[in-house]
PDB file of N, CA, C, O and CB in Angstrom:
ATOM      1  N   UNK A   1      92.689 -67.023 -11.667  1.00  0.00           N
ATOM      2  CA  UNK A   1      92.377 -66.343 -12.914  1.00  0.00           C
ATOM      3  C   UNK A   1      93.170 -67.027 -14.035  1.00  0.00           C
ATOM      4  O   UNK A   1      94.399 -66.986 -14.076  1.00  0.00           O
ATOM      5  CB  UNK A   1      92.713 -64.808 -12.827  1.00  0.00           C
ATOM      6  N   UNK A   2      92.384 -67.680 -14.974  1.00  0.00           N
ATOM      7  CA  UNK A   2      92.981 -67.943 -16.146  1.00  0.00           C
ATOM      8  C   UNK A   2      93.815 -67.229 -17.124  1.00  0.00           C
ATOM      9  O   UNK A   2      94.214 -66.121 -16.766  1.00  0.00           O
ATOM     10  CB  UNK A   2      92.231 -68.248 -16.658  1.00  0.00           C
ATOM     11  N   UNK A   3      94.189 -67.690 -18.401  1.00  0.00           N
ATOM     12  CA  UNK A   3      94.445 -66.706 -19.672  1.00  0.00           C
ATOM     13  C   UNK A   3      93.563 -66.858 -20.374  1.00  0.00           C
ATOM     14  O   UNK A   3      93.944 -66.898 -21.544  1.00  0.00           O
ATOM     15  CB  UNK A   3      95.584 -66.822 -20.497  1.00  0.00           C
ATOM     16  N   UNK A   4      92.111 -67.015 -20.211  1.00  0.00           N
ATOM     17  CA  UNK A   4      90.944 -66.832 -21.214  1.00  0.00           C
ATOM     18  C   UNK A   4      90.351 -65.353 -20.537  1.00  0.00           C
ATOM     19  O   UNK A   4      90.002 -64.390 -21.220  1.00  0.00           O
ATOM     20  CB  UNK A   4      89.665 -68.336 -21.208  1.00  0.00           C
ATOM     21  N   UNK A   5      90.320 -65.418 -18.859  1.00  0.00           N
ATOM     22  CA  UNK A   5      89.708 -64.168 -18.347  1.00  0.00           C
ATOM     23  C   UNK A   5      90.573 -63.097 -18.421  1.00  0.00           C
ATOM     24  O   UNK A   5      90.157 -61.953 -18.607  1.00  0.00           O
ATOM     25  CB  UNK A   5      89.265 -64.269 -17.003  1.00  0.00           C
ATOM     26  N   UNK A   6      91.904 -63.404 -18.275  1.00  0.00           N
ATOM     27  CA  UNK A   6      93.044 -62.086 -18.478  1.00  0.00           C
ATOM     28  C   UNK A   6      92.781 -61.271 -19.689  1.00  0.00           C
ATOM     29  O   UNK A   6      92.722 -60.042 -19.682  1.00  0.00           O
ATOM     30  CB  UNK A   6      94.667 -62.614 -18.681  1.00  0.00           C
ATOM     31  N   UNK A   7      92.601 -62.152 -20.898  1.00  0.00           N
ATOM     32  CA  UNK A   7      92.282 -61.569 -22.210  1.00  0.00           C
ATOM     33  C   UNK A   7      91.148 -61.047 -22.054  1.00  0.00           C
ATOM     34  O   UNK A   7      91.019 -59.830 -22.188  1.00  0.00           O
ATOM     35  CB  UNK A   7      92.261 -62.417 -23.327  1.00  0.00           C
ATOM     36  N   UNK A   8      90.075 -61.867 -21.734  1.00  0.00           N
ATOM     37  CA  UNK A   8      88.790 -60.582 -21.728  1.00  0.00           C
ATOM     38  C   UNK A   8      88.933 -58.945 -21.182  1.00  0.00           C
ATOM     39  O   UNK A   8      88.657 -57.838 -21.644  1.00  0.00           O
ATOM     40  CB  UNK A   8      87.580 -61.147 -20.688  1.00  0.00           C
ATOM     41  N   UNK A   9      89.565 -59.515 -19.855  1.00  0.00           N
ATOM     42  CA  UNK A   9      89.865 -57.967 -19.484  1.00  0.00           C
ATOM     43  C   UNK A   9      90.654 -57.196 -20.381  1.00  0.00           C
ATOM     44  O   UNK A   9      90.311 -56.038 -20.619  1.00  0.00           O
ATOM     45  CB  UNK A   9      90.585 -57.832 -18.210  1.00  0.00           C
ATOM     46  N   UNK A  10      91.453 -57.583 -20.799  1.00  0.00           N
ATOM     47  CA  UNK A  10      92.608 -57.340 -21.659  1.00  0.00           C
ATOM     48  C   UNK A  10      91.604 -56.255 -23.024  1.00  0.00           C
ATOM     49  O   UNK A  10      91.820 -55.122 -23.455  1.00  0.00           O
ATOM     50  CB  UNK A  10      93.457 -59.209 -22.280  1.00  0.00           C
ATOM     51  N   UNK A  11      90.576 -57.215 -23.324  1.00  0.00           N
ATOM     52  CA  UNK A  11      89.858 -56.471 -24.244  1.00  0.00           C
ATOM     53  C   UNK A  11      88.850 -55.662 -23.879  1.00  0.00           C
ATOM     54  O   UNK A  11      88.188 -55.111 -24.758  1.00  0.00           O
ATOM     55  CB  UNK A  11      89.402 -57.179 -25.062  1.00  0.00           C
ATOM     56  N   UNK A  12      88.536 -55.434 -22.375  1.00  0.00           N
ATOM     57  CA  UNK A  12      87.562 -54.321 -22.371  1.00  0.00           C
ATOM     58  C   UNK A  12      88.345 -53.375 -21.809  1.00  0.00           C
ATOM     59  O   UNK A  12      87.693 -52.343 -21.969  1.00  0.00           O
ATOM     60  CB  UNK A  12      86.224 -54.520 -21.628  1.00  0.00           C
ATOM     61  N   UNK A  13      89.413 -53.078 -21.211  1.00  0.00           N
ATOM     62  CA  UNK A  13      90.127 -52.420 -21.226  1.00  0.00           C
ATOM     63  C   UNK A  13      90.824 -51.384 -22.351  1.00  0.00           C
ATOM     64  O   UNK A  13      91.183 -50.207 -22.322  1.00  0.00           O
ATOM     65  CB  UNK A  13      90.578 -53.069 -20.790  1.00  0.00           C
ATOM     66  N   UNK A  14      90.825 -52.619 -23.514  1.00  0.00           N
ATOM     67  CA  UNK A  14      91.397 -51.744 -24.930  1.00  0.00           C
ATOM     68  C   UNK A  14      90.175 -50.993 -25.446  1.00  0.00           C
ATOM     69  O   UNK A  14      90.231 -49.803 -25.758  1.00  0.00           O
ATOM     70  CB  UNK A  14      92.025 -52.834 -26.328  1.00  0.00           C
ATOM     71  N   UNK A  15      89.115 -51.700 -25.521  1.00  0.00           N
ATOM     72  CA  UNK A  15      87.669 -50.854 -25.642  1.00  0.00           C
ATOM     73  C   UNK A  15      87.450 -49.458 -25.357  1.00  0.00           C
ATOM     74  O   UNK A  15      87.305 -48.414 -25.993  1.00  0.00           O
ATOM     75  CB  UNK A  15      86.727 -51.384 -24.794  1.00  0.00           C
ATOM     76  N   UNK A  16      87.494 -49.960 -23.774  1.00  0.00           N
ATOM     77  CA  UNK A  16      87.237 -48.329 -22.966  1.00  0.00           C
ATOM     78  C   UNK A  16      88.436 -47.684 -23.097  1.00  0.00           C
ATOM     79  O   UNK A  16      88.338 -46.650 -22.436  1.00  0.00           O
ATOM     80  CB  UNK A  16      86.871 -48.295 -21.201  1.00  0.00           C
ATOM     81  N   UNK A  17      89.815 -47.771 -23.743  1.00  0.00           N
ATOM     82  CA  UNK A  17      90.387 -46.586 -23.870  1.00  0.00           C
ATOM     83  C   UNK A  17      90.232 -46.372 -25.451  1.00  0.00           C
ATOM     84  O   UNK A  17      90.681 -45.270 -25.765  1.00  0.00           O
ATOM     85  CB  UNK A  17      91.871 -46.567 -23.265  1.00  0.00           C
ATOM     86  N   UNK A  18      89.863 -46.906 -26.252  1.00  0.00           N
ATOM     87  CA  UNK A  18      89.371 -46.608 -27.723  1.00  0.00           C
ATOM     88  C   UNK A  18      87.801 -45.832 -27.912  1.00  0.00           C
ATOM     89  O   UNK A  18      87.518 -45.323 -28.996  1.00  0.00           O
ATOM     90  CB  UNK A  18      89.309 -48.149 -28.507  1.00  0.00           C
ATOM     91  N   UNK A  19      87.150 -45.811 -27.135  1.00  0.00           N
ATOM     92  CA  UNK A  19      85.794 -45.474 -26.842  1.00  0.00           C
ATOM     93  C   UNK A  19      86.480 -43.915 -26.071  1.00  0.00           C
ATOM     94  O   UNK A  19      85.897 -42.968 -26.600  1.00  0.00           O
ATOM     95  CB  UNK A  19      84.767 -46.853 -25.725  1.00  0.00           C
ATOM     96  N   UNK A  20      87.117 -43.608 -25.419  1.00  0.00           N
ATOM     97  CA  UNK A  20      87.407 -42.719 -24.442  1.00  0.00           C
ATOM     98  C   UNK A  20      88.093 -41.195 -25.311  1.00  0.00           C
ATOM     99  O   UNK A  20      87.789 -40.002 -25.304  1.00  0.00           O
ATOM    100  CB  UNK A  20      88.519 -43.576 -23.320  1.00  0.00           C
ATOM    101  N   UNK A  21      89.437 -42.263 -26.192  1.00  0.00           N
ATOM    102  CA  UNK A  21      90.173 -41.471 -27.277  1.00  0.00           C
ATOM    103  C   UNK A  21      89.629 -40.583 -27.948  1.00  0.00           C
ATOM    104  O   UNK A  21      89.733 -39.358 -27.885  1.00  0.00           O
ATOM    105  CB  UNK A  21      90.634 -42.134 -28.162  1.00  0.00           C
ATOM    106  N   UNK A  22      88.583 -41.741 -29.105  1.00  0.00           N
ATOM    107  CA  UNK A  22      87.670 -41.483 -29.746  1.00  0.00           C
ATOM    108  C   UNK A  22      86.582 -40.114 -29.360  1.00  0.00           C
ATOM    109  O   UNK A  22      86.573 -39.139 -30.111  1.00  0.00           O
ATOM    110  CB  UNK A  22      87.170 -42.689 -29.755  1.00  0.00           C
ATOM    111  N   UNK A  23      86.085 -40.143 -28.672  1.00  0.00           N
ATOM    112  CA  UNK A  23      85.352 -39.057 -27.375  1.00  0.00           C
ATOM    113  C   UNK A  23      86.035 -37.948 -27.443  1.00  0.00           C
ATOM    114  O   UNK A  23      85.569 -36.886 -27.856  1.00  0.00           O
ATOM    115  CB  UNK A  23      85.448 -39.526 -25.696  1.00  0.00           C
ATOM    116  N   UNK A  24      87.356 -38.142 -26.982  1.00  0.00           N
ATOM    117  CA  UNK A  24      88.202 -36.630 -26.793  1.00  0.00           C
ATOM    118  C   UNK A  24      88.617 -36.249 -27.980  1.00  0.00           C
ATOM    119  O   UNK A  24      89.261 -35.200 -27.984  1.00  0.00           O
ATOM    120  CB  UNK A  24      89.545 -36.608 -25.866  1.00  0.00           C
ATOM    121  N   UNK A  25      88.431 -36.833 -29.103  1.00  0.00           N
ATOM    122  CA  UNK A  25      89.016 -36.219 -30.575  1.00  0.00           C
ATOM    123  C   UNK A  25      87.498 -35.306 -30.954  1.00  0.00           C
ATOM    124  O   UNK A  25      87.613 -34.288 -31.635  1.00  0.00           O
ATOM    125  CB  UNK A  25      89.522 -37.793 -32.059  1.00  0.00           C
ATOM    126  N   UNK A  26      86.477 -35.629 -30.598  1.00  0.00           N
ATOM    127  CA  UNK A  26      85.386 -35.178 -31.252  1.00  0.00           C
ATOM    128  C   UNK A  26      84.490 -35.091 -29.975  1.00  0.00           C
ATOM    129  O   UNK A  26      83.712 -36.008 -29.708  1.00  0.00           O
ATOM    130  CB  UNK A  26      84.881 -36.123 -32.495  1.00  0.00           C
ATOM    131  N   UNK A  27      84.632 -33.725 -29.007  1.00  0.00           N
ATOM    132  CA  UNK A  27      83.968 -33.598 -28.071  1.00  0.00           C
ATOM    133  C   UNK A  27      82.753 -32.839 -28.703  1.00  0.00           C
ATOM    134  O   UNK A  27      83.054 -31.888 -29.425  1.00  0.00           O
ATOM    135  CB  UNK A  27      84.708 -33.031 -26.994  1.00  0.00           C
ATOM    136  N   UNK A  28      80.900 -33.230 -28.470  1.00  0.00           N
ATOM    137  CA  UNK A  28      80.119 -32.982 -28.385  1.00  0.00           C
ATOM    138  C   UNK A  28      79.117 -33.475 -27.720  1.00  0.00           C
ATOM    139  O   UNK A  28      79.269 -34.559 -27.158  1.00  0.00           O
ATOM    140  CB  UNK A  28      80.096 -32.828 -29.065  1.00  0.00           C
ATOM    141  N   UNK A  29      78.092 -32.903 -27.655  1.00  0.00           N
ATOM    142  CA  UNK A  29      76.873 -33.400 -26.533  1.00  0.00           C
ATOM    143  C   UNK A  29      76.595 -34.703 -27.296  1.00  0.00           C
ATOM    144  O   UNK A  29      77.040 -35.820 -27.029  1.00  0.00           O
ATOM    145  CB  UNK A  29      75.258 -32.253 -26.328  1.00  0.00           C
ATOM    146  N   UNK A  30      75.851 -34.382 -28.201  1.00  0.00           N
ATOM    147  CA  UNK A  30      76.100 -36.302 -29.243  1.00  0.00           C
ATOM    148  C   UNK A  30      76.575 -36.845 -28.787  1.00  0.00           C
ATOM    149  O   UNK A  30      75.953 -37.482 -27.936  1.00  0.00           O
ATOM    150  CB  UNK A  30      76.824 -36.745 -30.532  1.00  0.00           C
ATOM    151  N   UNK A  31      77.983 -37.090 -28.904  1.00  0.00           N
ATOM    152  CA  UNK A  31      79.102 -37.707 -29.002  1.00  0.00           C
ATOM    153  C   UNK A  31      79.317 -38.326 -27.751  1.00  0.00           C
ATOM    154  O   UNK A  31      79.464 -39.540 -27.607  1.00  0.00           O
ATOM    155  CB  UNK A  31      80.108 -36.894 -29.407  1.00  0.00           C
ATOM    156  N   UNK A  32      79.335 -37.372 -26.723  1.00  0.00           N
ATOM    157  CA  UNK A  32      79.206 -37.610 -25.529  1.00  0.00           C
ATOM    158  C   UNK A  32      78.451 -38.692 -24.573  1.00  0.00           C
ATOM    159  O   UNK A  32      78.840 -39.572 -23.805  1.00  0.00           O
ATOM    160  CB  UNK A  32      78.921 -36.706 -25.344  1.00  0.00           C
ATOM    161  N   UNK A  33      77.148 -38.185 -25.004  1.00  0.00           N
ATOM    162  CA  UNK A  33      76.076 -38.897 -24.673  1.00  0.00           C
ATOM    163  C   UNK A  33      76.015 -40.773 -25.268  1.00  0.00           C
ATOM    164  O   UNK A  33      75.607 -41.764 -24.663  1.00  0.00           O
ATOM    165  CB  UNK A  33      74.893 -37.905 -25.309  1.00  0.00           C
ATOM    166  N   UNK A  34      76.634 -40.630 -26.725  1.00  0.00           N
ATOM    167  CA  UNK A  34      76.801 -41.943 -27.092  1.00  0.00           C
ATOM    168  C   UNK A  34      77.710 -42.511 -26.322  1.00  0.00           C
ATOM    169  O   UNK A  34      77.352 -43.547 -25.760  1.00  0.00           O
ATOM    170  CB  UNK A  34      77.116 -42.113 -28.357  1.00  0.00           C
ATOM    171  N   UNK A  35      79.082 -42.026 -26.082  1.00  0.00           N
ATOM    172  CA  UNK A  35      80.006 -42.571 -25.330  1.00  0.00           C
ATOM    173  C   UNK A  35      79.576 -43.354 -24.133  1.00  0.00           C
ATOM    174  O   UNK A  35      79.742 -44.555 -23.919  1.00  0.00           O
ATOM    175  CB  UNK A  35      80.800 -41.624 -24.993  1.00  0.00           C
ATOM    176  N   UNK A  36      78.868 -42.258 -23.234  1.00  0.00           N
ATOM    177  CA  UNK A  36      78.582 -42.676 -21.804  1.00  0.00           C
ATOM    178  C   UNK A  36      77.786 -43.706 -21.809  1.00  0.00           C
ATOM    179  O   UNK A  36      77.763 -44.355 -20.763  1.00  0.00           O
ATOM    180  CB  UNK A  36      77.989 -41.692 -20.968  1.00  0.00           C
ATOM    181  N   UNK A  37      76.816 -44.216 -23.075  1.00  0.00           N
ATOM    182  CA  UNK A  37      75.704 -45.211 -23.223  1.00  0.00           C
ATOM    183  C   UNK A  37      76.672 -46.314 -23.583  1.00  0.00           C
ATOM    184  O   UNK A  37      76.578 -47.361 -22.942  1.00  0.00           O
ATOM    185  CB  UNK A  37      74.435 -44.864 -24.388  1.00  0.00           C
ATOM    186  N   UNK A  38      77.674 -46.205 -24.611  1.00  0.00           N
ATOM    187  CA  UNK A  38      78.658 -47.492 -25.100  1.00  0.00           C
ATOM    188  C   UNK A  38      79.450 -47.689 -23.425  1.00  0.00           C
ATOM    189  O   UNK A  38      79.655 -48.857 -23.096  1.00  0.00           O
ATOM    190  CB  UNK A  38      80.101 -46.931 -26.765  1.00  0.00           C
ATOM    191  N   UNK A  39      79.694 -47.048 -22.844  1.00  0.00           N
ATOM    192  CA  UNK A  39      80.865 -47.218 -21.847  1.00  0.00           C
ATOM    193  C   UNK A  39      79.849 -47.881 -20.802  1.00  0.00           C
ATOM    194  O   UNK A  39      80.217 -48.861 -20.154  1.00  0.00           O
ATOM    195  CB  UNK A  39      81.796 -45.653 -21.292  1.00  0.00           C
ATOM    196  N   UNK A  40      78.759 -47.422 -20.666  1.00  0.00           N
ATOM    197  CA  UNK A  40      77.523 -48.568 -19.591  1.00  0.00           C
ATOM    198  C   UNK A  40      77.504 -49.890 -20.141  1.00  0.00           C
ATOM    199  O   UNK A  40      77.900 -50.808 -19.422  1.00  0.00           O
ATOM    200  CB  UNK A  40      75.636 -48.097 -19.623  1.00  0.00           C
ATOM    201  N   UNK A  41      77.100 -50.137 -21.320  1.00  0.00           N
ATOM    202  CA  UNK A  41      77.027 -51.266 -22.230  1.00  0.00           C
ATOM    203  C   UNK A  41      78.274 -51.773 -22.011  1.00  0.00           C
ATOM    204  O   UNK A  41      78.161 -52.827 -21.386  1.00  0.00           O
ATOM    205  CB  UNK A  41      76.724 -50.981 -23.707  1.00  0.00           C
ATOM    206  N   UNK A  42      79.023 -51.596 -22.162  1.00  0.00           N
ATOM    207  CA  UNK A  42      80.542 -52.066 -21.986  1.00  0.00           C
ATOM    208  C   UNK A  42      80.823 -52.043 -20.291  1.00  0.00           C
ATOM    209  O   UNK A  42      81.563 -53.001 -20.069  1.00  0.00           O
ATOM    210  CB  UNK A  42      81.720 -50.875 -22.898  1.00  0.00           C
ATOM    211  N   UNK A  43      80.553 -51.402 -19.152  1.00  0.00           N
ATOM    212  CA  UNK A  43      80.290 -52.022 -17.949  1.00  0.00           C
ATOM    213  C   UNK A  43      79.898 -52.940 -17.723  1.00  0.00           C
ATOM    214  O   UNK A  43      80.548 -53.817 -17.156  1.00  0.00           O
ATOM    215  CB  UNK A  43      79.792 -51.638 -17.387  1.00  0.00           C
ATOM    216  N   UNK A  44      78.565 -53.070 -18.128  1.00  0.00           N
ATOM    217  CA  UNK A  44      77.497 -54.359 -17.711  1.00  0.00           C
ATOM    218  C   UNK A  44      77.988 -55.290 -18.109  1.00  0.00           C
ATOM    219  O   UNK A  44      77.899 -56.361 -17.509  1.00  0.00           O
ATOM    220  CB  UNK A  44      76.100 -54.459 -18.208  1.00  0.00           C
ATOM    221  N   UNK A  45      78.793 -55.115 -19.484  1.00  0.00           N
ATOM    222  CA  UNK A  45      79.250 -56.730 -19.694  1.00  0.00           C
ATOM    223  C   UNK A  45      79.995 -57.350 -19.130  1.00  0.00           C
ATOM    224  O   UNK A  45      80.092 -58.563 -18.944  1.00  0.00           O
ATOM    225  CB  UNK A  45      79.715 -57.071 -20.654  1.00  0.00           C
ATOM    226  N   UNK A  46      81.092 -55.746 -18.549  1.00  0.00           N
ATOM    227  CA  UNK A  46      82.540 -57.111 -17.987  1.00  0.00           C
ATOM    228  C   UNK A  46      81.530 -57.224 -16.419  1.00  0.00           C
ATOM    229  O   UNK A  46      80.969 -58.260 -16.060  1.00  0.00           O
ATOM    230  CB  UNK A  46      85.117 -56.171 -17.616  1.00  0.00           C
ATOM    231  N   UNK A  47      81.508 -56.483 -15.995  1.00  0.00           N
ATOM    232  CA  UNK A  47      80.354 -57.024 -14.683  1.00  0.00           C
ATOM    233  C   UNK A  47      79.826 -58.182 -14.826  1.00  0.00           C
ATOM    234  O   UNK A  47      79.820 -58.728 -13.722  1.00  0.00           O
ATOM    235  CB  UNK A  47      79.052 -56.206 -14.472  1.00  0.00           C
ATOM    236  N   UNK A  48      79.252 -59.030 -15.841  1.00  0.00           N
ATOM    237  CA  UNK A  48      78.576 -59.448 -15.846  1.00  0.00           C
ATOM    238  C   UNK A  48      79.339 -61.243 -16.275  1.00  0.00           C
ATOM    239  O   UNK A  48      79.010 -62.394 -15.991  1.00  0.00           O
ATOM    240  CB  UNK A  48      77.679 -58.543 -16.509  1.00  0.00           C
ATOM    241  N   UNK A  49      80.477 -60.607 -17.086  1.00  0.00           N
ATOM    242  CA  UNK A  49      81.678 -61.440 -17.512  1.00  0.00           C
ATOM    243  C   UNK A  49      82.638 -61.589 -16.524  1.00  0.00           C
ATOM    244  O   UNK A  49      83.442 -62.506 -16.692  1.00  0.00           O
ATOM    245  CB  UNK A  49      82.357 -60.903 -18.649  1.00  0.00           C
ATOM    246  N   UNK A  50      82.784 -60.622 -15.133  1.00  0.00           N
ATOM    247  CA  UNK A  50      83.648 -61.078 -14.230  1.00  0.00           C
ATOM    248  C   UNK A  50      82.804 -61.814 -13.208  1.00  0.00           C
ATOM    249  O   UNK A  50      83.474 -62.672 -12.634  1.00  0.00           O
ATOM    250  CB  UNK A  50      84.478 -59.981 -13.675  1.00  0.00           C
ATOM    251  N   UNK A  51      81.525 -61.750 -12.792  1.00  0.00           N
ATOM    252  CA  UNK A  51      80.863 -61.976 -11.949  1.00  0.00           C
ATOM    253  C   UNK A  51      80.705 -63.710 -12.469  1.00  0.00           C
ATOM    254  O   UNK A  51      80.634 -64.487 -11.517  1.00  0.00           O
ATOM    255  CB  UNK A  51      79.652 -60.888 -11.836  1.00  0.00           C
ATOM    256  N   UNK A  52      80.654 -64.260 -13.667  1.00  0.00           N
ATOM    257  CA  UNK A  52      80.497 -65.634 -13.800  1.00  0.00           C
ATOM    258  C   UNK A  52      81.565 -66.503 -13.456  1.00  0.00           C
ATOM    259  O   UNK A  52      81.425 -67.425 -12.653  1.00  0.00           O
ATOM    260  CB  UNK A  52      80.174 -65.893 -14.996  1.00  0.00           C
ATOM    261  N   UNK A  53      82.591 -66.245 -14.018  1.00  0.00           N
ATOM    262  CA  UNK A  53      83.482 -67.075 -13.354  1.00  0.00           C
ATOM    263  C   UNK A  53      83.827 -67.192 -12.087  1.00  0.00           C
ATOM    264  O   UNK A  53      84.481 -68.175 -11.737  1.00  0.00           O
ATOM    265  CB  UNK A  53      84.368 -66.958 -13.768  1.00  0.00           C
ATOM    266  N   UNK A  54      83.568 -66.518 -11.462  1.00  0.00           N
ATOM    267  CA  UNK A  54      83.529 -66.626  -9.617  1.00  0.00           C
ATOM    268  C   UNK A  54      82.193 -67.322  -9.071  1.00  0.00           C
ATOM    269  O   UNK A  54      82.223 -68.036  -8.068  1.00  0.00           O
ATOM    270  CB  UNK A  54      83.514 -64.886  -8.796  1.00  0.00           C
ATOM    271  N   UNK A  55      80.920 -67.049  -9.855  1.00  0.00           N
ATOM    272  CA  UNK A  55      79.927 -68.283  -9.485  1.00  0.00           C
ATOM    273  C   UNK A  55      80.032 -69.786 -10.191  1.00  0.00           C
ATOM    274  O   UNK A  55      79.688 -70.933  -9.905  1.00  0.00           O
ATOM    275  CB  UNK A  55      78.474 -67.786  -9.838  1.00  0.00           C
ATOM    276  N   UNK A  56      80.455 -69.360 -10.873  1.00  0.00           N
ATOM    277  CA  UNK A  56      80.930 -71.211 -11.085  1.00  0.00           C
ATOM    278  C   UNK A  56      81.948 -71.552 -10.460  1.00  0.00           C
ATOM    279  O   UNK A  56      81.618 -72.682 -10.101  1.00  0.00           O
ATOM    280  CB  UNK A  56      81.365 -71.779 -12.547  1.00  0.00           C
ATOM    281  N   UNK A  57      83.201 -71.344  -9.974  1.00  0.00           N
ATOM    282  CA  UNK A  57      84.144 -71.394  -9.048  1.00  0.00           C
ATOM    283  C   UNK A  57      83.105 -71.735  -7.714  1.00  0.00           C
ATOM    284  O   UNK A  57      83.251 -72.901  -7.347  1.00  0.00           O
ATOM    285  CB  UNK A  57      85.097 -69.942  -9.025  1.00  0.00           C
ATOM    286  N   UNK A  58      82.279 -71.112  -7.063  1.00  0.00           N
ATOM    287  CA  UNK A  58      82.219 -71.307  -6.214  1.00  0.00           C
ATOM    288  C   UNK A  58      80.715 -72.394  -6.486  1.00  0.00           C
ATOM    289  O   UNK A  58      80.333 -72.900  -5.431  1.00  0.00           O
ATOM    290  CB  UNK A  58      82.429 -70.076  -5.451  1.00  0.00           C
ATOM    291  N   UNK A  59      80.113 -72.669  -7.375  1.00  0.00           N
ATOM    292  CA  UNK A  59      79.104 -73.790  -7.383  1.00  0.00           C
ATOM    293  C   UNK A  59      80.441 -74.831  -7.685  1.00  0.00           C
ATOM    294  O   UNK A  59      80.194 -75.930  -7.189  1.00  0.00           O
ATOM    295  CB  UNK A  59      77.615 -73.681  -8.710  1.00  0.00           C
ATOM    296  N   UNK A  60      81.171 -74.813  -8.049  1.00  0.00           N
ATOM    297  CA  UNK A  60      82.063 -76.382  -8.172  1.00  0.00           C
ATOM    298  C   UNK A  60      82.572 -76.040  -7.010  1.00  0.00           C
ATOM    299  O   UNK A  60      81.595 -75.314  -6.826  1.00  0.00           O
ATOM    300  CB  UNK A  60      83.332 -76.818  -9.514  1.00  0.00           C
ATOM    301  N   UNK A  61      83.152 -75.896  -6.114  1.00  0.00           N
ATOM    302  CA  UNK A  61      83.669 -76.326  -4.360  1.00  0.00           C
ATOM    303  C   UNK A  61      82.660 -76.520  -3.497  1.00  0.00           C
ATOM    304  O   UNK A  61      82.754 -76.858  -2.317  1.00  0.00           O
ATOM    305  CB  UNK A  61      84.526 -75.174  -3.519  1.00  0.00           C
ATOM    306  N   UNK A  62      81.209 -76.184  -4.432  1.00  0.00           N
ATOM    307  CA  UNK A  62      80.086 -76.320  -3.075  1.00  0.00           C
ATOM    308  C   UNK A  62      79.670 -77.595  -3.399  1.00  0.00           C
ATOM    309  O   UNK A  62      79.070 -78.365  -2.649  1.00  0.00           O
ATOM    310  CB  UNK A  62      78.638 -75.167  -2.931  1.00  0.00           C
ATOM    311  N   UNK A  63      80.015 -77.797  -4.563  1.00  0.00           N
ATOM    312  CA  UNK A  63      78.996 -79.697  -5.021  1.00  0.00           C
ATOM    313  C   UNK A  63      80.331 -80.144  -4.857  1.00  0.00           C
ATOM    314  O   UNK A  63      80.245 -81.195  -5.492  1.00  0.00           O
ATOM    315  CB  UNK A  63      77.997 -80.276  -7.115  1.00  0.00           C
ATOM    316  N   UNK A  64      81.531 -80.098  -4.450  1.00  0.00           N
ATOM    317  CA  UNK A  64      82.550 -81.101  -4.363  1.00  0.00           C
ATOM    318  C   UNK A  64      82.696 -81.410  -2.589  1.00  0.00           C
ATOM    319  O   UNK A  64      83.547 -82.165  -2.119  1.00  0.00           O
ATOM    320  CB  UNK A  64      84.071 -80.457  -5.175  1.00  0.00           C
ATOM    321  N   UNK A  65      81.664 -80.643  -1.760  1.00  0.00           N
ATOM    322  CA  UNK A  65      81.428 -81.403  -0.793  1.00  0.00           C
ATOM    323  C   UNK A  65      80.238 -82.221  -0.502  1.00  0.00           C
ATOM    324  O   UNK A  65      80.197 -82.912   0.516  1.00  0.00           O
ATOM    325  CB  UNK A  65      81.605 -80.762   0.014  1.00  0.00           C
TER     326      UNK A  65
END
């Protein structure tokens, strides 16, 4: 793990507890409902942002044999 991927995490981490805060200062069904849609959106990405660097990791050791 690099310090380019540490920081990403680094920032969806600060996200989802700013998204979370935010939520508990102003609990409503609205509010709510937006949250849980930003906090999916914000899943999928780091999913999607942790899942790449491990397939390129592993396409470069498979073409270096």
């Amino acid at each position: 793990m690099d310090k380019f991927e540490v920081f990403f995490d680094l920032v969806f981490v600060v996200s989802f507890f700013i998204i979370t805060r935010a939520t508990a200062a102003n609990v409503s069904g609205r509010q709510l409902l937006h949250a849980m849609l930003v906090l999916a959106v914000l899943w999928w990405c780091w999913v999607v942002h942790s899942g790449s660097p491990a397939s390129s990791a592993s396409a470069r050791a498979s073409s270096r044999c």
